[in-house]
C-alpha positions as CSV (number, residue, x, y, z in Angstrom):
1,X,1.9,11.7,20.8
2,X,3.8,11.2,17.7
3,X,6.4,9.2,16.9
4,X,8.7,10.0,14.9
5,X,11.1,7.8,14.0
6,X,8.3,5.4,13.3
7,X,7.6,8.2,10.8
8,X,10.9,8.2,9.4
9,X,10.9,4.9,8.6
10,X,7.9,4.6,7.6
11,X,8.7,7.3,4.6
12,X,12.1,5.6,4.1
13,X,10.7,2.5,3.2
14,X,7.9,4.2,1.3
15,X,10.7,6.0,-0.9
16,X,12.7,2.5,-1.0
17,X,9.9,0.2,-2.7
18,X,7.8,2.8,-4.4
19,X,9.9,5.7,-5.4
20,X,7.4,8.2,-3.8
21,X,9.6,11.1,-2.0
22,X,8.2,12.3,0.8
23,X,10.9,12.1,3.3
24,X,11.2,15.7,3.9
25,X,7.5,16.4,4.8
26,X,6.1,16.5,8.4
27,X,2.9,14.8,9.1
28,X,1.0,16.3,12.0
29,X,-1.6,13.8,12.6
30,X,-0.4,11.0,11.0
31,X,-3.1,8.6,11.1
32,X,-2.7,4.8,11.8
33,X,-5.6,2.5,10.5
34,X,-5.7,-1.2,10.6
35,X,-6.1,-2.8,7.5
36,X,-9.0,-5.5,7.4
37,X,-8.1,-5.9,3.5
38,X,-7.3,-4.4,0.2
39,X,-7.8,-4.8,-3.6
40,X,-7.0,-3.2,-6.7
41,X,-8.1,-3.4,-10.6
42,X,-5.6,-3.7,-13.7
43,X,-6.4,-4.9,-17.2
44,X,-4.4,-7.7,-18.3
45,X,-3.5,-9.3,-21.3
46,X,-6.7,-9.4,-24.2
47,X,-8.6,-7.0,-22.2
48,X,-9.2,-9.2,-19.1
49,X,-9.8,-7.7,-15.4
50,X,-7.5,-8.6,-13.1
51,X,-8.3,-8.1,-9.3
52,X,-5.8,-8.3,-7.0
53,X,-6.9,-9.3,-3.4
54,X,-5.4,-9.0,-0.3
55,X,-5.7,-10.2,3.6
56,X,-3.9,-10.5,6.8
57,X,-2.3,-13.4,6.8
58,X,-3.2,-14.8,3.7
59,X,-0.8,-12.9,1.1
60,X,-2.1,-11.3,-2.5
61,X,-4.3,-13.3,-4.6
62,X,-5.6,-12.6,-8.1
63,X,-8.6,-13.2,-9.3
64,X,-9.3,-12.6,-13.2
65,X,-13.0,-11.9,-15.3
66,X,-13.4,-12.3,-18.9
């Protein structure tokens, strides 16, 4: 079963925070996961890695290597 104004808002806020446009597409199945944790990789000032972790319940943290 889909639900579809959990879809619409789901693209609504998706267009709100990040600009992506995809409020006119249908998604048939949209897939639902639960998120156990995330990260990303970015370059910071002098060439430094900055990861940026993230967990339920515990907000973003970020971590940076020389």
């Amino acid at each position: 079963m889909q639900d579809k104004d959990f879809h619409r808002l789901f693209l609504t806020n998706l267009y709100e925070e990040a600009g992506f446009d995809l409020r006119r597409q249908a998604f048939d199945p949209f897939f639902v996961a639960d998120l156990t944790g995330a990260s990303s990789v970015t370059s910071g000032k002098n060439n430094q890695l900055m990861i940026t972790i993230w967990r339920p319940g515990e907000g973003e943290r970020v971590t940076t290597l020389d």
